[in-house]
SESEKOL-620225 format. One record per residue: x, y, z negated of N, C-alpha, C in turn. Coordinates in steps of 0.1 Angstrom, whole numbers, plus 5000, padded with zeros to 4 digits. Each point is the difference from the previous one (the first is absolute). Layout:
# SESEKOL-620225
XYZXYZXYZ;...
This chain:
# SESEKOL-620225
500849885000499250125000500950125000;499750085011501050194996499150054994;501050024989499350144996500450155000;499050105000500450125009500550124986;500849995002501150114989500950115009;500050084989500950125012501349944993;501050085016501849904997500450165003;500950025001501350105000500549925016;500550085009501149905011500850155009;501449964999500650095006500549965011;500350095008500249985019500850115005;500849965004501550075007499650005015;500050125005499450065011501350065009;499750075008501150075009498850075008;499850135000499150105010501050135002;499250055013500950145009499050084994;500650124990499050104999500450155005;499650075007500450095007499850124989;501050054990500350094994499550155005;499750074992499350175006501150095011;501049944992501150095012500049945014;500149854998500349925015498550075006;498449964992499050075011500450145003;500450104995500050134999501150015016;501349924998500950005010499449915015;499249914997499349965014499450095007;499250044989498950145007500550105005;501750044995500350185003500549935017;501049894999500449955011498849975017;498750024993499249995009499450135010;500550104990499550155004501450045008;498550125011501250065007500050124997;500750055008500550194991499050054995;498650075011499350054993499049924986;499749875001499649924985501049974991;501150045002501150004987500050124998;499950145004500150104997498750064992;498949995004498649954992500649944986;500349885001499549924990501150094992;501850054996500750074994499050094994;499350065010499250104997499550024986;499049895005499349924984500749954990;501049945002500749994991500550134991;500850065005500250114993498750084991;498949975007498750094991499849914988;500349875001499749894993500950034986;501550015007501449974990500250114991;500150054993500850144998501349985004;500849914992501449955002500750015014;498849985011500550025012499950145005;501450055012499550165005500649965010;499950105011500950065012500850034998;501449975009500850075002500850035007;499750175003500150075007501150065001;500550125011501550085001499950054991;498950054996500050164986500249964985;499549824998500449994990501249924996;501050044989500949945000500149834995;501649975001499849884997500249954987;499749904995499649944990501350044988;501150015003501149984992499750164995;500050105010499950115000499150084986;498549935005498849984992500650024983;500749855000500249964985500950114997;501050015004500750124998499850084992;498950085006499250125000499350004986;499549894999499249964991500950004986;501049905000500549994989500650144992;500750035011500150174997499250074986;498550005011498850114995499449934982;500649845001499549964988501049994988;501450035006501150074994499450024984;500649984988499950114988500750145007;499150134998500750084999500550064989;501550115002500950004990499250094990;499650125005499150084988498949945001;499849974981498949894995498850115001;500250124995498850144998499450005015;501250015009498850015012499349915007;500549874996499149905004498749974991;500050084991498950044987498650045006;500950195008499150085003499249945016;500549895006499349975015499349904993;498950045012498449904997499949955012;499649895000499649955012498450015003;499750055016499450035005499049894998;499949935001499449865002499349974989;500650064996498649974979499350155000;500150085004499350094998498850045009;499749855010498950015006498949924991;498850055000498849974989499449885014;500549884998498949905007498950034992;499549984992498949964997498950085008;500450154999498850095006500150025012;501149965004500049985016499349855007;500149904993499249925010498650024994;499150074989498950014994499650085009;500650105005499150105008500049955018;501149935004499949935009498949885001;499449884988498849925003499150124996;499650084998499050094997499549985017;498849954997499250035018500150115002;499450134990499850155001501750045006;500649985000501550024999500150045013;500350105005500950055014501150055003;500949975004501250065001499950175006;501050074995499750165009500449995013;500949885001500550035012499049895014;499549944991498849925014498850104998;499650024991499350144999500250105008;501150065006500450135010499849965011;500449875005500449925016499249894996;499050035009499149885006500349895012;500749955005500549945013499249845002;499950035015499249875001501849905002;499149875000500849894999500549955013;501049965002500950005016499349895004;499349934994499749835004498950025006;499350135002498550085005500750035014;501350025004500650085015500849865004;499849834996500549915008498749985009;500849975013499149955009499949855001;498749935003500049885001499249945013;500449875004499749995014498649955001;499250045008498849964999499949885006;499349904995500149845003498249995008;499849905004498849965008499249994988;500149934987498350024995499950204994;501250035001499650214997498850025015;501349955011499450045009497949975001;500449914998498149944998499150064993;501150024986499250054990499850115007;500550115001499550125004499250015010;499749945013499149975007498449954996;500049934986499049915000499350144987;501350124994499350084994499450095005;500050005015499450085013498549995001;499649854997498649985010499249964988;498850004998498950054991499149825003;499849944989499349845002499749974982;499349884998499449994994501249954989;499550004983501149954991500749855001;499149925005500349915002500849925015;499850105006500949975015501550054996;499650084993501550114996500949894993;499249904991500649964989500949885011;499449955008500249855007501350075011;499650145007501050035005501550054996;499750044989501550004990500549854994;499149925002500949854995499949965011;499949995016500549985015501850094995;499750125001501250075003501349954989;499349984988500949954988500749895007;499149895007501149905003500349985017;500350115003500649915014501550035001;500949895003501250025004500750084998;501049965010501350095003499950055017;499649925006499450025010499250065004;499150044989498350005004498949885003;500649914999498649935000499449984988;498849894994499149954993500049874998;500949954993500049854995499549954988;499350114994499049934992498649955007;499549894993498449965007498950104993;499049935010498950074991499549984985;500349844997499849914993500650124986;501050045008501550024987499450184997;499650035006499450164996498650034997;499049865005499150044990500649924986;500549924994500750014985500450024998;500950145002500350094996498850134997;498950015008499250024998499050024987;500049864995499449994987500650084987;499550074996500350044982500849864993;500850014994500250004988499549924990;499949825001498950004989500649954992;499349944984500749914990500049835007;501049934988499849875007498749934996;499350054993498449944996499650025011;500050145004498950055018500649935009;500949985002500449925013499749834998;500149984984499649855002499049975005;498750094995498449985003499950055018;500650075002500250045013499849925010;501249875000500749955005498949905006;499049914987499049925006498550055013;499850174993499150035003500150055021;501550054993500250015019500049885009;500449924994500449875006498349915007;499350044992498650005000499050075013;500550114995499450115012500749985016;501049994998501050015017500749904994;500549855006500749944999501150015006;500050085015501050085008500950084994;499450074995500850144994500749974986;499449874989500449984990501550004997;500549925007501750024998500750155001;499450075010500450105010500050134978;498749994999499650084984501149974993;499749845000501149974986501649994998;500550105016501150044998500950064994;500850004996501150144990499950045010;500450175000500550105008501549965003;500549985012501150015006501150054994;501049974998501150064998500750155004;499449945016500250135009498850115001;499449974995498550084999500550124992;499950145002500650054996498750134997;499750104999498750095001500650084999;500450085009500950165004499050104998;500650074985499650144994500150095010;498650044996499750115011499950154991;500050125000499650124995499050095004;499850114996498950035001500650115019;499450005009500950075010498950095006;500650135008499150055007499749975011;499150005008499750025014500750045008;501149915008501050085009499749985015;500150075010499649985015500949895006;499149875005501249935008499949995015;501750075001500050015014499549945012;499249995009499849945011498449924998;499149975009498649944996499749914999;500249904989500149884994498349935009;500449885006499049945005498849974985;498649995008498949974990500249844998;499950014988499549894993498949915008;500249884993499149895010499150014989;498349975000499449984992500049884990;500050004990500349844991498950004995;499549864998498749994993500049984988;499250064992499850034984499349884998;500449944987499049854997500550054984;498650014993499749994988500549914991;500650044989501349914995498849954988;500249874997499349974989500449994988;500050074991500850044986500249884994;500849974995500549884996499249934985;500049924998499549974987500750004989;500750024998500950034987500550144998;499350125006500350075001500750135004;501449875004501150105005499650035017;499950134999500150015020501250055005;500749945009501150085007499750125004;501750055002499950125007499650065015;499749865007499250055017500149845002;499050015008499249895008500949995010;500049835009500649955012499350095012;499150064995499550125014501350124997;500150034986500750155000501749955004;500549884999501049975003500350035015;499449925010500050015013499650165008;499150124991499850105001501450085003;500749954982501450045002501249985009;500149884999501049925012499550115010;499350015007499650085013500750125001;499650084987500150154999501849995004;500649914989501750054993500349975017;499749885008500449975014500050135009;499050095000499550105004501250144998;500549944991501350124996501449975010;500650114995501350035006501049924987;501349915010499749965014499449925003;499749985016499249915004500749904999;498949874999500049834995500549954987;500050134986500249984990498849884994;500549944991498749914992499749925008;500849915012499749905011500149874990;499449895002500349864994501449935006;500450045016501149945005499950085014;501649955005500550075014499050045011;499249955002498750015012499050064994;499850004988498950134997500650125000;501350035001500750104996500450075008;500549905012500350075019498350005000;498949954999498550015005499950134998;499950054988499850134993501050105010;501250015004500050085001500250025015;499649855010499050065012498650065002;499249964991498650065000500550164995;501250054989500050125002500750095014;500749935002500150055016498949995014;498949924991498950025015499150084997;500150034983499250105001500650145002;501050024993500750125010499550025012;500449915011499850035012498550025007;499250014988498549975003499449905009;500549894994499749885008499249934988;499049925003499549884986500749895000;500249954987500849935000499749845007;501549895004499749915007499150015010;499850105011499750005009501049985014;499749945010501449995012500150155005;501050065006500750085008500449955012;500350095010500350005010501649954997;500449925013501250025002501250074999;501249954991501150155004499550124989;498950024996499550144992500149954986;499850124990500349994988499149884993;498550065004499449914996500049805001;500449985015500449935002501049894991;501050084996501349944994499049984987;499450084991499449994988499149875001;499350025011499149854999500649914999;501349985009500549895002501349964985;500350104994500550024989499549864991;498550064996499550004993499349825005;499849985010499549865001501149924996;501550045005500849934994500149964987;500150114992500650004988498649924993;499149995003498749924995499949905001;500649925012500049865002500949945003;501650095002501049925006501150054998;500250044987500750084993501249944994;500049825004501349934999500449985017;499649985007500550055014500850144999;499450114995501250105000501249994993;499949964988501049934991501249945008;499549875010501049925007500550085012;499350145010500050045007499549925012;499149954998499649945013499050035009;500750135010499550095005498949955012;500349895004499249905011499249954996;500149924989498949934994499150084997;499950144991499050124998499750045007;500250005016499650045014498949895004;500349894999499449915005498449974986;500350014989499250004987498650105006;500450095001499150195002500050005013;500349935009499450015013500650145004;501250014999500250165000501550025008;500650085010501050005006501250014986;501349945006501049994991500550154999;499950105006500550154999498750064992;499449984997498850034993500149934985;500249925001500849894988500850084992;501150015007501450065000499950134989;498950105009500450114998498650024983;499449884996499350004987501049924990;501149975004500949924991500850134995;500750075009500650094998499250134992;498949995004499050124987499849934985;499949885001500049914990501550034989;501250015009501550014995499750154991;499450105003500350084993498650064988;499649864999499150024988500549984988;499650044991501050024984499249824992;500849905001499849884994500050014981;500550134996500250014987499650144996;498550055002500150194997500150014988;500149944987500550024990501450064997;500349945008501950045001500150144999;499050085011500550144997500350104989;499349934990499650064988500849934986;500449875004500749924986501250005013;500950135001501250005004501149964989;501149915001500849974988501150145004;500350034983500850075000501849955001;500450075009501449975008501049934984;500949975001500549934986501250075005;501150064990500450084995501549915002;501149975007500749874999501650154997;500649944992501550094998500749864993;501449995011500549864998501150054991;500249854991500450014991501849975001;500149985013501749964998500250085013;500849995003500950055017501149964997;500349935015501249935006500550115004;501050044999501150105007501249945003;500449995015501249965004501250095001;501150004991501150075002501249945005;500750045010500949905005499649875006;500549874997499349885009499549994985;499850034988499149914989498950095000;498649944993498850024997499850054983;499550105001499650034983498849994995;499949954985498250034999500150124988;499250075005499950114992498650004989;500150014989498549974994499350145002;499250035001499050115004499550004984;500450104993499549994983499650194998;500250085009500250114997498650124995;499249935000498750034992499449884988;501049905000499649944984500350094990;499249984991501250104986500949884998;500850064992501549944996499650054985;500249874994499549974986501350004990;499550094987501049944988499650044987;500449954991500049994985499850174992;498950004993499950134996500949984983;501150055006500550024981499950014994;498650104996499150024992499849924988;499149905008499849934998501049894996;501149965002500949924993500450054989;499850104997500650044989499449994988;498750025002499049934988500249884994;500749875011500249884996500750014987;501550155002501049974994499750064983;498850025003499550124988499449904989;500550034985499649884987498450025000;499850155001499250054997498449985005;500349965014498749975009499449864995;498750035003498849914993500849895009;499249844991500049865008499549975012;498650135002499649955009500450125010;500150084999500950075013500949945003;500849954992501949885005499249915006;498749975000499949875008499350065012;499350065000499350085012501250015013;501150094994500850095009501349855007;500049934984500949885004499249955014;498649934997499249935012500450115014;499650084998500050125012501349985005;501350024998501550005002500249845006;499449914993500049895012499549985005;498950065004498750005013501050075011;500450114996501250125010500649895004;501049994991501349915007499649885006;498749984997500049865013499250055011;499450095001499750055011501150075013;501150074992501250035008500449885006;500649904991500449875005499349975014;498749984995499449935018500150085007;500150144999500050095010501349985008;501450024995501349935005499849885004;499449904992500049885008499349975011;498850115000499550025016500450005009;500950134998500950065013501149905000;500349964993501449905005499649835009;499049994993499349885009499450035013;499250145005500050045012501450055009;500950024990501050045015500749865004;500349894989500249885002499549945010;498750015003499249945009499950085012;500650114997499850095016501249985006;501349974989501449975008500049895006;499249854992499749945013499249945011;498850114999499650015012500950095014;500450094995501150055012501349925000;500549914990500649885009499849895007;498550014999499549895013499450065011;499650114997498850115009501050105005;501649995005500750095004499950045015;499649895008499550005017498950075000;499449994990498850074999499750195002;501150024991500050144994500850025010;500949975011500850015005499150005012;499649965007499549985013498049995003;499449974987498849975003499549924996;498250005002499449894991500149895013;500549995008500449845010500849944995;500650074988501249935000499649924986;499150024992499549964989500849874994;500249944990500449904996499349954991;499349844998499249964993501050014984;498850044985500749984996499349954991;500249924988498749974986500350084992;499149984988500450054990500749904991;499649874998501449894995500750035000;500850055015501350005002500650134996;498850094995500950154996500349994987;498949934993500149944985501449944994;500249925009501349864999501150145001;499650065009501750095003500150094986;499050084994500050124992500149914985;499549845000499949984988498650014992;498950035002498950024995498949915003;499049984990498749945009499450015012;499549955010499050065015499150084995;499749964986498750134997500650144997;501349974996500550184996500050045015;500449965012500550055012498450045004;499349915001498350045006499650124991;500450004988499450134995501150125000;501050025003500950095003499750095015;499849905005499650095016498549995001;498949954990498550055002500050155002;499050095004499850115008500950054996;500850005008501650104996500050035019;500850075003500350065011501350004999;500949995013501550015001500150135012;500950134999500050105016501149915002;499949905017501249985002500350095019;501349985004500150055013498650005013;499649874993498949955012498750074996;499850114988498449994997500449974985;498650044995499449954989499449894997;500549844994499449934999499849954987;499049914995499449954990501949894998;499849974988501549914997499349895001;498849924998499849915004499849935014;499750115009500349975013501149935010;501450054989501249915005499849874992;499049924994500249885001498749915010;500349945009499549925011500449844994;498949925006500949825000500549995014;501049945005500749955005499449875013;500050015013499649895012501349995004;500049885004501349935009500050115013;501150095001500250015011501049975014;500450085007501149975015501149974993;500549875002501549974996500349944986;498649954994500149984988500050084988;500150105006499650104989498450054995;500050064995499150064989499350165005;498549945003499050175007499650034990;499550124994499050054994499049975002;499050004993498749985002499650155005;500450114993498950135005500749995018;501249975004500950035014498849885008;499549884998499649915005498550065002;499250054992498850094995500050135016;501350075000500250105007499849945015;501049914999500249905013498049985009;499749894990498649985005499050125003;500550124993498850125006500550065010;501250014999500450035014499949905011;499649895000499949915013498150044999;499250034993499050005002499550145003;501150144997499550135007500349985017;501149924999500350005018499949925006;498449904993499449945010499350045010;499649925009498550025013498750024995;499650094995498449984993499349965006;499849955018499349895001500449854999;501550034998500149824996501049984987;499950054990500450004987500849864999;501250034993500249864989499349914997;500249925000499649914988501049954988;499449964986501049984987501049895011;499949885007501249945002500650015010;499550135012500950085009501350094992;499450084986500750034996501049944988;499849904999501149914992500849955012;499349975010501549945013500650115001;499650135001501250115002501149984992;499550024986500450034985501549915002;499149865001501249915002501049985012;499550055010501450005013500950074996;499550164988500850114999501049914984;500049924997500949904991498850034984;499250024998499049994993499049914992;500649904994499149844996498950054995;498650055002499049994992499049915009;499050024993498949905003498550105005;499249985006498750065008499249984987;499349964989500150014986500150144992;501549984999500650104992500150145011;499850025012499650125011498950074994;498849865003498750005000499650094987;500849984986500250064988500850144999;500650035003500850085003498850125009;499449975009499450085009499050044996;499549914988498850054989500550114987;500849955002500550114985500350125004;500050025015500750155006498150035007;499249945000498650035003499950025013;500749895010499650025012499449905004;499350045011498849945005500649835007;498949905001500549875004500050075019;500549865005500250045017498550055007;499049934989498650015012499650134995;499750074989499850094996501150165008;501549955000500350085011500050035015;499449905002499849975012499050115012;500650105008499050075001499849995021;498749974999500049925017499450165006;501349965013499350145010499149975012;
């Protein structure tokens, strides 16, 4: 029989624990100039112990110096009697009392009133501003308003609408307890057996309901086509009392309106409602109705034929297969032709105009400078601050007199500093390491051009410098190098390696280059194929495989042979 008693048992382990400094030193090693110069930033507001240092202030030895001097005994005892220090004869007390005083005003914010600088930044107006202010233009019921600010809340980046309907009338619903939704849950399932799941949804993740404010009446430019009539169907109040905020009528009321806005084919479900939308706005421009045929050769013409396309054969244009959509529409190939090419310059993404990304800000962190036949790397540090030890502060340490808990405060702080300096040196010494040998394998490179590229790993920079592959992958993450050739990312000089001419060793980005250049200077009516261009590859001494092309041709986003294929 066991029986169950507590025992004592000891166990000799061995675990890697990554110490505050080692994370602290991975992390600084990860940042490039401008996020190490940030994060010092903070630091310093953090440290006291930590400062700048700058031309103006002197150095450290200097400091103490000075200091010891000033705390000198001096020789007449009387007149070190008669000096007071400034510093006690300020009355904290009534100075921070009348400072939390709410009533409390300074004279001098009292005289100067100034608005705040953060009222004169400008900010870029994004596509739901744009909406929003459009949709505070036009005058509709509370509840279309409400459905058309949760349309606008969630569409894209693009502008489309990838929420369902399903997903915005439950977002629709209030708010209830989990008692109301329990009772809920049977009685809908009762009434609509359809709709039951659709109710007993959560709200989406992405469901989002974009705050609106209160706005004036503003004129929008140009005369927005009328609305289609929608039919009103009497919503049946729910039995448990909660009613949503608009009916599946006021939903589709909305959808209509926000589509109705600038730009055109905003709020599309997908590609072909989106080119649809914005041929019917060009037939109404031209005062034509829409989907009606045109003549030959004429504007109208091209829009009808546009528009049949992109309605029913809208993967034919995709592939370009100018004959087959001739023969599809009963319609001459120059007539074809010339609705493919009006098609080309329809906006596939009108969102874009408005969620423009802001340009990114790149200042590289090293430069290669060649002097004579050698190569130098220069570290680019000249807007970090340059950190060091406030003596101040050390000198408290040496004092009998200071409390336990300031000696341990200022002690903690003094080795927060000094290990912060450390990874900061050990940063820069592990990036120039790694940049001396990449310009001794990358010297054809800097020397003549990216043809000349040489495959390199990161293993193998590792094995040379002495370090893990992970310190080398995070040394040259978003870092920039100025070398002779351009500005490039430091990660870019490492490539894997294909058998190339003579037994040697191609780059993969040179082999990458290779393939797009046989496919700009092909015949566009008779394209490559992946294993036309592997027989090149390989006559030119190149071992790959139609495979590894095939892959290669995808990751650079070019089209397969049938899809380039353009028949005259």
């Amino acid at each position: 029989m066991v029986s169950l008693q507590p025992k004592l048992s000891l166990r000799v382990t061995q675990k890697q624990i990554l110490t505050p400094g080692l994370v602290q030193m991975v992390s600084v090693l990860a940042l490039n100039k401008l996020e190490l110069r940030d994060m010092i930033q903070a630091e310093m507001v953090e440290n006291p112990v930590l400062e700048e240092l700058e031309d103006s202030v002197p150095v450290l030895d200097d400091v103490t110096r000075r200091e010891e001097e000033q705390t000198a005994p001096s020789e007449d005892p009387m007149a070190a009697g008669d000096k007071k220090d400034a510093f006690e004869e300020i009355d904290f007390g009534s100075f921070f009392r009348d400072y939390l005083d709410p009533g409390y005003r300074s004279p001098d914010l009292e005289a100067i009133e100034r608005p705040s600088f953060e009222n004169f930044l400008s900010k870029p107006s994004t596509l739901t501003d744009h909406l929003a202010w459009q949709l505070g233009a036009m005058v509709m019921r509370p509840e279309v308003r409400e459905a058309a600010e949760l349309i606008i809340g969630n569409l894209d980046e693009d502008g489309y609408l990838k929420a369902s309907e399903d997903e915005l009338l439950a977002a629709a619903m209030p708010p209830a307890s989990a008692g109301q939704a329990a009772a809920m849950a049977p009685e809908a399932a009762a009434e609509n057996p359809g709709r039951a799941s659709a109710a007993a949804l959560p709200v989406a993740a992405d469901v989002v309901v974009f705050p609106l404010g209160e706005q004036a009446a503003l004129p929008v430019a140009g005369p927005a086509p009328a609305a289609p009539a929608v039919e009103r169907v009497a919503a049946k109040p729910p039995a448990n009392g909660l009613r949503p905020l608009f009916s599946s009528a006021d939903l589709q009321e909305a959808l209509e309106l926000v589509r109705q806005m600038d730009p055109v084919g905003v709020a599309s479900r997908d590609l072909r409602e989106c080119l649809l939308a914005q041929i019917q706005y060009h037939q109404l421009a031209h005062g034509r109705a829409p989907n009606k045929p045109g003549q030959n050769g004429t504007a109208d013409g091209i829009l009808s034929d546009a528009y049949a396309i992109v309605s029913d054969h809208l993967k034919l244009v995709q592939n370009r297969q100018t004959k087959e959509l001739a023969k599809a529409l009963g319609r001459p190939v120059e007539a074809v032709q010339a609705a493919m090419d009006f098609i080309k310059t329809l906006d596939p993404r009108p969102g874009q105009r408005y969620n423009k990304s802001e340009p990114r800000l790149i200042e590289p962190d090293v430069a290669f400078i060649k002097q004579g036949d050698e190569y130098l790397v220069l570290l680019n540090d000249d807007d970090v601050p340059q950190l060091r030890l406030n003596p101040t502060y050390r000198r408290l340490l040496n004092r009998n007199q200071a409390e336990k808990d300031v000696r341990a405060y200022i002690k903690e702080k003094y080795k927060s500093a000094i290990q912060l300096i450390k990874n900061i040196e050990q940063r820069k010494q592990t990036i120039l390491k790694v940049c001396y040998a990449i310009i001794g394998r990358q010297r054809e490179f800097l020397d003549k051009g990216i043809d000349c590229m040489m495959p390199m790993m990161i293993k193998e920079v590792a094995e040379e410098i002495g370090v893990h592959p992970s310190t080398v992958s995070r040394a040259v993450a978003n870092k920039y190098a100025h070398t002779p050739q351009g500005v490039f990312e430091l990660r870019f000089f490492f490539s894997e390696s294909v058998q190339g001419p003579e037994g040697g060793n191609t780059s993969l980005l040179i082999l990458k280059r290779r393939v797009k250049k046989l496919i700009d200077e092909e015949d566009s009516a008779r394209p490559y194929t992946d294993e036309q261009i592997t027989r090149i590859l390989q006559s030119q001494g190149i071992q790959v495989t139609r495979r590894t092309v095939a892959k290669y041709r995808e990751d650079m986003r070019i089209p397969s042979t049938h899809q380039r294929r353009v028949k005259k």
